[in-house]
PAMI-622017 format. One line per 3 residues: number of its first residue (from 0); their letters; for each residue x, y, z of N, C-alpha, C, O, CB. Coordinates in pm, 1 decimal. Glycine has a CB too. Example, Ala and Ser with C-alpha at 12.3 -4.5 7.8 and 13.67 -1.06 7.14 Angstrom:
% PAMI-622017
0> AS> 1319.0 -569.0 780.0 1230.0 -450.0 780.0 1320.0 -330.0 780.0 1423.6 -331.9 846.5 1130.8 -447.3 904.6 ~ 1285.0 -225.0 708.0 1367.0 -106.0 714.0 1290.0 3.0 787.0 1340.9 113.8 803.9 1408.4 -59.8 572.5
This chain:
% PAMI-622017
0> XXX> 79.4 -118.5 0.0 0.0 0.0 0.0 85.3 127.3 0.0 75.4 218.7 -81.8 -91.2 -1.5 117.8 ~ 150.8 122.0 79.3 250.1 260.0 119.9 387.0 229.4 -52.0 425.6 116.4 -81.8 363.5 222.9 363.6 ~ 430.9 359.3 -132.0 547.0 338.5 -163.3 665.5 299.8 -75.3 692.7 313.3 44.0 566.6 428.9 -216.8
3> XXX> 745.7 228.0 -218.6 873.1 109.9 -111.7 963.8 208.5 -87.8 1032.6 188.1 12.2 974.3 -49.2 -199.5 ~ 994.8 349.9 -172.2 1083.6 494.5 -119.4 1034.0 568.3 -52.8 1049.9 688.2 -75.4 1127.3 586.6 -205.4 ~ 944.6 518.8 68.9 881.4 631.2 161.7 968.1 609.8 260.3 936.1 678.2 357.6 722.4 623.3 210.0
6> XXX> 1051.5 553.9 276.9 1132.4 541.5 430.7 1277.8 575.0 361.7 1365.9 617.7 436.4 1124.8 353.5 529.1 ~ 1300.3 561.1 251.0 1397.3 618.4 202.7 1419.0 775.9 161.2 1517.4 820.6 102.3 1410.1 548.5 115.9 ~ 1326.0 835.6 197.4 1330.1 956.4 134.9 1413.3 1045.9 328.7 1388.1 1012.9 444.6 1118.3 1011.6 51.0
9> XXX> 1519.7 1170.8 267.9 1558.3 1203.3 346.2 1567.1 1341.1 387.5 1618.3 1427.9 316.7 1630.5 1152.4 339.1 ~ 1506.1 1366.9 527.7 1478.5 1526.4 550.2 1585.3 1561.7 627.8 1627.2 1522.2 736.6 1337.5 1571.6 626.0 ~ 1631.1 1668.6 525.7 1805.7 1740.5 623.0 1740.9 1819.6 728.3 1812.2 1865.5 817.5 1940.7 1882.5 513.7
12> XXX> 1625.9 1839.1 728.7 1612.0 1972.0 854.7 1577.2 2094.8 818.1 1568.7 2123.5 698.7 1741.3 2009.7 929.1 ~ 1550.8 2189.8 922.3 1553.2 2310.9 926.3 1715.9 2366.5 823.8 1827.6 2324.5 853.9 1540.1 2344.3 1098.1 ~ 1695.5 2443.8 731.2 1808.1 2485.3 652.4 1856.8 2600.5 787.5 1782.8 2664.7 862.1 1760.1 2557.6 470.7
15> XXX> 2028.9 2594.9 782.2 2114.4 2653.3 883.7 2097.1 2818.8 850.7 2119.8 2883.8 952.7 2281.5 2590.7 871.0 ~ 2065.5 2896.4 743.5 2035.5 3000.0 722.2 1926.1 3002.0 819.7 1979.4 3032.8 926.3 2018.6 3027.2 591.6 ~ 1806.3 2985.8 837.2 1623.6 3037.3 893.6 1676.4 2967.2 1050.3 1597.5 2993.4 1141.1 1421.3 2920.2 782.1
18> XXX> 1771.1 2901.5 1082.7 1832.8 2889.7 1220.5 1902.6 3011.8 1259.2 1898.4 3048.9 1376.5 1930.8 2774.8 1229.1 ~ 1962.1 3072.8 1176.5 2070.0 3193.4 1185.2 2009.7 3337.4 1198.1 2068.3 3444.6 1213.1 2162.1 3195.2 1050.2 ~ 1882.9 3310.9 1188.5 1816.2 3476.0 1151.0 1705.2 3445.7 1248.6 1647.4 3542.9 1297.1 1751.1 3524.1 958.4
21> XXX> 1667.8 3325.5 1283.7 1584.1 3346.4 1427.7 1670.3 3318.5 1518.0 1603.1 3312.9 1621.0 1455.5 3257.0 1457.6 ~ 1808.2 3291.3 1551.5 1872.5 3344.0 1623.2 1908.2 3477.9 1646.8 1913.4 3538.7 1753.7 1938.4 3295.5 1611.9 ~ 1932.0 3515.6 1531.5 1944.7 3702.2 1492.2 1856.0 3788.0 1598.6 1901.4 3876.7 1670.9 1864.5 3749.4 1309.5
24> XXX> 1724.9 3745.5 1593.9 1586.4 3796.4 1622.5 1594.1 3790.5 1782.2 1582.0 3876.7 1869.2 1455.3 3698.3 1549.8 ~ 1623.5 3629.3 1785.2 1581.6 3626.9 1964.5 1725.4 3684.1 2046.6 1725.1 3713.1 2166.3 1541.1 3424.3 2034.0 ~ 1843.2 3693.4 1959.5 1935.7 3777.3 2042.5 1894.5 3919.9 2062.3 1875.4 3974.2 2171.1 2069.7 3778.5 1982.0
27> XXX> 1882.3 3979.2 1931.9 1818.3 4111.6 1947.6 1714.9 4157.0 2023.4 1731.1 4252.9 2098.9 1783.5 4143.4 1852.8 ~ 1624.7 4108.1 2014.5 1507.4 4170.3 2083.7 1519.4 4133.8 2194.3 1450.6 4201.0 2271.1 1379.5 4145.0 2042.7 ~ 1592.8 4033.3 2255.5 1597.8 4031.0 2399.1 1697.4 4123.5 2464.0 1681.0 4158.0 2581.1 1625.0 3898.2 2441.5
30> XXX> 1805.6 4167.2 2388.6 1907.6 4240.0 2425.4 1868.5 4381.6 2386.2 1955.6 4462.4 2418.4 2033.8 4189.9 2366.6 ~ 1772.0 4430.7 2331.2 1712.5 4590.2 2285.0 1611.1 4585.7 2369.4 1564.7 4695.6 2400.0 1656.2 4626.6 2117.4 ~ 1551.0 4469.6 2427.6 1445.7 4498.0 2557.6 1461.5 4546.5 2697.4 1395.6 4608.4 2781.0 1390.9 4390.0 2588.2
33> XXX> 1633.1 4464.8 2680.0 1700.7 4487.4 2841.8 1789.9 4577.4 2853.9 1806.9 4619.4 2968.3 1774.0 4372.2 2903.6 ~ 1876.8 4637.0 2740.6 1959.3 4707.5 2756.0 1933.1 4840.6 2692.3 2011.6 4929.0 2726.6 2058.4 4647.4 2724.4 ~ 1845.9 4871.5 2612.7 1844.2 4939.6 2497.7 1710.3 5061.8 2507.0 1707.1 5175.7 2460.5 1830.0 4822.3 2375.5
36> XXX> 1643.6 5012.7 2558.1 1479.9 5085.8 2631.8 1520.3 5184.2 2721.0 1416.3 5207.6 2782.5 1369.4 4971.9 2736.6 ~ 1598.4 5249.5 2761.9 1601.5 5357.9 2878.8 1665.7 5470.2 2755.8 1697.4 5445.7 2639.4 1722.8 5312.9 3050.2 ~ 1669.8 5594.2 2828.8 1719.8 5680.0 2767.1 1855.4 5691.8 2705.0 1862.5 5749.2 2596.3 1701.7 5752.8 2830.0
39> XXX> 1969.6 5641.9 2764.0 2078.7 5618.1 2729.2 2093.5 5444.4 2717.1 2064.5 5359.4 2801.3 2166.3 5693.8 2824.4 ~ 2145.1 5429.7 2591.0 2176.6 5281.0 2540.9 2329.7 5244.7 2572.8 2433.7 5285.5 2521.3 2150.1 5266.9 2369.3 ~ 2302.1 5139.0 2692.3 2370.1 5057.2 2737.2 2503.0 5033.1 2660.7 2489.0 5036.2 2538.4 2294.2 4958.8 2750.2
42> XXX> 2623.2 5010.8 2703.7 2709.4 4939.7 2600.8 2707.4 4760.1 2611.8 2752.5 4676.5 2533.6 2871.6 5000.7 2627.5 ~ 2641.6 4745.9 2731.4 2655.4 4588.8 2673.1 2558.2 4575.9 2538.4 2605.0 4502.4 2451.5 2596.9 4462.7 2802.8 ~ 2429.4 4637.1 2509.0 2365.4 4608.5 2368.9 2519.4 4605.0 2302.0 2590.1 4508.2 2274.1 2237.5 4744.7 2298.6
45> XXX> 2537.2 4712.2 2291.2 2666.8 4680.4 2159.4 2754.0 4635.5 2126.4 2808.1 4630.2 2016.0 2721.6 4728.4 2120.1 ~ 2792.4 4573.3 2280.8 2865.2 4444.5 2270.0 2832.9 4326.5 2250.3 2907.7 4230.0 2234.3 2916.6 4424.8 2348.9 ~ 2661.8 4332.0 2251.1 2625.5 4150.8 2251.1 2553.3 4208.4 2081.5 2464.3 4129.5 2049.7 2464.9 4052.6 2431.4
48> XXX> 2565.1 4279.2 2014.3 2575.8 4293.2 1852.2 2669.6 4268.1 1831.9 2687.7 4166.5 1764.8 2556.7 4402.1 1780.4 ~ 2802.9 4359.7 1885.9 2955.2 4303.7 1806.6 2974.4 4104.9 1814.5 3039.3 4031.7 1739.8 3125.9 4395.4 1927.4 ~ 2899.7 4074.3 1920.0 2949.4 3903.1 1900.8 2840.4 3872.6 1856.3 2866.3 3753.0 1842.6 2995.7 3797.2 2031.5
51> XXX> 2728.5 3882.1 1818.5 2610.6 3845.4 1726.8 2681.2 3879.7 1585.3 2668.9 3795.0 1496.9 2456.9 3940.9 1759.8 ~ 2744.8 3982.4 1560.7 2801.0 3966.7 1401.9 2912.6 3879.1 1398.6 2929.8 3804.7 1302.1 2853.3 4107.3 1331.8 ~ 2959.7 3880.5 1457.6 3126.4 3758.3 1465.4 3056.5 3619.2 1457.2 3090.8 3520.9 1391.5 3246.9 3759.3 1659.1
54> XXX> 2957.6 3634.3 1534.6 2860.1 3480.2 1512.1 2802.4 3451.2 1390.6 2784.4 3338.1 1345.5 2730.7 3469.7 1600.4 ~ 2764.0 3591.7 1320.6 2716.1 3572.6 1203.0 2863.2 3552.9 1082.9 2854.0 3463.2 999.2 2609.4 3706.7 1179.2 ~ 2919.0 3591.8 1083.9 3048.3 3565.5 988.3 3108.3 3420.7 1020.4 3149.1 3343.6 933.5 3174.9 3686.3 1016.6
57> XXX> 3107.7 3403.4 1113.6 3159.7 3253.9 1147.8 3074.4 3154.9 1068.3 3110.2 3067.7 989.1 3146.4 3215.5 1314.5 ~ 2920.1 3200.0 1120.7 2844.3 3090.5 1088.0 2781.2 3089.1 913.5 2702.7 3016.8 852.2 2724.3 3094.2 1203.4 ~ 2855.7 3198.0 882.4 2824.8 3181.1 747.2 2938.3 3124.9 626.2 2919.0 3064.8 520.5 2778.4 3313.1 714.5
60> XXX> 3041.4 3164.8 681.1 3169.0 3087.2 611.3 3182.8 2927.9 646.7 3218.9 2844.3 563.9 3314.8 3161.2 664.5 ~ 3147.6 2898.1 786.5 3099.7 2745.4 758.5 3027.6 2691.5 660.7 3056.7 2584.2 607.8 3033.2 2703.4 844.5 ~ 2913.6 2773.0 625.2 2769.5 2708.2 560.2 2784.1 2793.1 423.4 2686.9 2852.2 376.4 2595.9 2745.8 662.9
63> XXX> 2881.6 2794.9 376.7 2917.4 2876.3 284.2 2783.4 2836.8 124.6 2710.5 2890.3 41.0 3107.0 2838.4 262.6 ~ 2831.7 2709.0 176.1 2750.8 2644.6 -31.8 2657.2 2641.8 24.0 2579.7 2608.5 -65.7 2779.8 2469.8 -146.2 ~ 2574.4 2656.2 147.3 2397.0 2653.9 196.4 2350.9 2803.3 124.3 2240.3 2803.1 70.2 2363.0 2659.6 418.4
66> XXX> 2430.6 2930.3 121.1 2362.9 3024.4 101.3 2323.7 3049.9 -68.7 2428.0 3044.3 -134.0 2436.0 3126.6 170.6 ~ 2267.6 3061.9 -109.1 2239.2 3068.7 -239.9 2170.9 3239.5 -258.5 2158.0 3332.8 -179.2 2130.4 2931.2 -278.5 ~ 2137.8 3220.9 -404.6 2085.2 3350.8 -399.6 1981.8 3441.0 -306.5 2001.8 3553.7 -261.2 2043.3 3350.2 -497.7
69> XXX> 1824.3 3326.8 -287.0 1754.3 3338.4 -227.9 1756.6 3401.2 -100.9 1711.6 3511.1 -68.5 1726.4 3258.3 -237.3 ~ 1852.8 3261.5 8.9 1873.8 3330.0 120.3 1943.6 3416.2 189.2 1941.7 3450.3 307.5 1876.4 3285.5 163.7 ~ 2047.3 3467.2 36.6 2133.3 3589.9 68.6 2015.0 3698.6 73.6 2029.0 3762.0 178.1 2262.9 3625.3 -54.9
72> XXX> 1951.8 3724.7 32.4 1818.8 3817.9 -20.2 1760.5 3807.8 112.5 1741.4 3899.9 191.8 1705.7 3755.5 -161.3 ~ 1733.4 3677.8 127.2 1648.4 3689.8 278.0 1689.9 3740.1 409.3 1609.8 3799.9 481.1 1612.8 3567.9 320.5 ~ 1832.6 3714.8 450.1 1930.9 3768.6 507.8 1925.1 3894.0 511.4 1882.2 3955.9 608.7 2030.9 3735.4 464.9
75> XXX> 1980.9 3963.5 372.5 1974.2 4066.9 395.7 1821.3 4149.7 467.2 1797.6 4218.5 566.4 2021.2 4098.7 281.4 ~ 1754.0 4102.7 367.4 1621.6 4158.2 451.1 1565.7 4142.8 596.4 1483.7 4216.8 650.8 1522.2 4113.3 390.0 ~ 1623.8 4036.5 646.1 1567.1 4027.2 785.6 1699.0 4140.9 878.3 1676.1 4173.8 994.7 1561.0 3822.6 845.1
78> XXX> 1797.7 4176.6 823.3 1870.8 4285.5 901.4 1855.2 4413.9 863.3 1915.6 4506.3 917.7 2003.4 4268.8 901.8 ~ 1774.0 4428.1 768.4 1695.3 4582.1 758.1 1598.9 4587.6 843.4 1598.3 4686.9 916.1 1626.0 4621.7 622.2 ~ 1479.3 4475.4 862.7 1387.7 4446.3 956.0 1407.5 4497.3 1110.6 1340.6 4580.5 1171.9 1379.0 4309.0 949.3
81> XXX> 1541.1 4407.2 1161.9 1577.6 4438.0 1286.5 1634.3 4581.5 1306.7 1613.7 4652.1 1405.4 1668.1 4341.1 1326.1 ~ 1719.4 4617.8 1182.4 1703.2 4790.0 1219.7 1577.5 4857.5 1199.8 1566.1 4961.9 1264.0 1796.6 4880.5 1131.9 ~ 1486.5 4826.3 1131.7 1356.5 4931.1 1155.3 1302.1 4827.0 1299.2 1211.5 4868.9 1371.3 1209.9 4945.4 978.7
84> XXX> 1330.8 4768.9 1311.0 1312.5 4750.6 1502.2 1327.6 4832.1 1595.0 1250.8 4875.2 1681.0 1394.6 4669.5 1567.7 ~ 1460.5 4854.9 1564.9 1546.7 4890.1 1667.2 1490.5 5081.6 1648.4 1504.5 5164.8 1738.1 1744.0 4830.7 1627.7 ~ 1443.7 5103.1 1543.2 1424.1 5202.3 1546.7 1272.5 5226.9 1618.8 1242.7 5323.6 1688.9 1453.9 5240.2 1425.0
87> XXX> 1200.6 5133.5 1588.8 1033.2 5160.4 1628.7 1076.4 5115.3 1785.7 971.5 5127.2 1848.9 879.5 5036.8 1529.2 ~ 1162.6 5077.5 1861.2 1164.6 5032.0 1992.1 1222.4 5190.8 2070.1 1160.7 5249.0 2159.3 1276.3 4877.2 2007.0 ~ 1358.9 5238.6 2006.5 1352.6 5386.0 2017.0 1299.0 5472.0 2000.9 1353.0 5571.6 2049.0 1397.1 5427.1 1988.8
90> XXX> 1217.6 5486.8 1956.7 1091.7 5586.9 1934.5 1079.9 5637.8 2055.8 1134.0 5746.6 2076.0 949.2 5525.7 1886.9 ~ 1008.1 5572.9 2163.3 978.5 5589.8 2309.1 1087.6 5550.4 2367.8 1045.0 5444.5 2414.0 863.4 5518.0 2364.1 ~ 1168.2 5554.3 2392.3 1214.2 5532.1 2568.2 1198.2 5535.1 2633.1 1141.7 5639.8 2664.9 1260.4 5551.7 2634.2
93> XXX> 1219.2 5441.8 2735.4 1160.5 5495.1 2878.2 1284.3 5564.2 2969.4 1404.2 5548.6 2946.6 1089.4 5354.0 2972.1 ~ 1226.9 5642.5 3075.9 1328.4 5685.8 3184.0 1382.2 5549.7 3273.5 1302.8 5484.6 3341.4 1248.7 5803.1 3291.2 ~ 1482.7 5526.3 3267.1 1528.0 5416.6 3365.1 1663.1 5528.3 3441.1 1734.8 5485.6 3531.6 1593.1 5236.8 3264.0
């Protein structure tokens, strides 16, 4: 009943790019929630960006032949995203 290549067929996973950019996301917004919201911006935010990009260069010269056109495109776009974040989160500040 079932095809005899249904147990042969093989799922690599979540592609390491859409791992890399919701990592992107949950570093950021947790680190622009805690450090970044008061009137004056923290320097640890900008230190836990400087090793969020070192993370990102690392982890992209590993996975070098994963990126193709597509998810260079997508990439890029999800770090325009997080800067119009970062901007709609500055808007308001709060007094801390």
């Amino acid at each position: 009943m079932l095809p005899d290549d249904l147990y042969k067929r093989r799922h690599y996973g979540t592609p390491q790019s859409l791992l890399l950019i919701v990592a992107n996301f949950t570093v950021f917004c947790l680190s622009a929630s805690i450090f970044a919201m008061c009137d004056k911006i923290s320097w640890v935010f900008w230190a836990i960006l400087g090793l969020l990009a070192v993370y990102n260069i690392f982890n992209i010269r590993k996975d070098r032949e994963e990126y193709n056109r597509v998810r260079i495109i997508t990439y890029i776009i999800s770090i325009g995203i997080m800067v119009l974040m970062f901007v709609l989160f500055r808007s308001r500040p709060q007094n801390c």
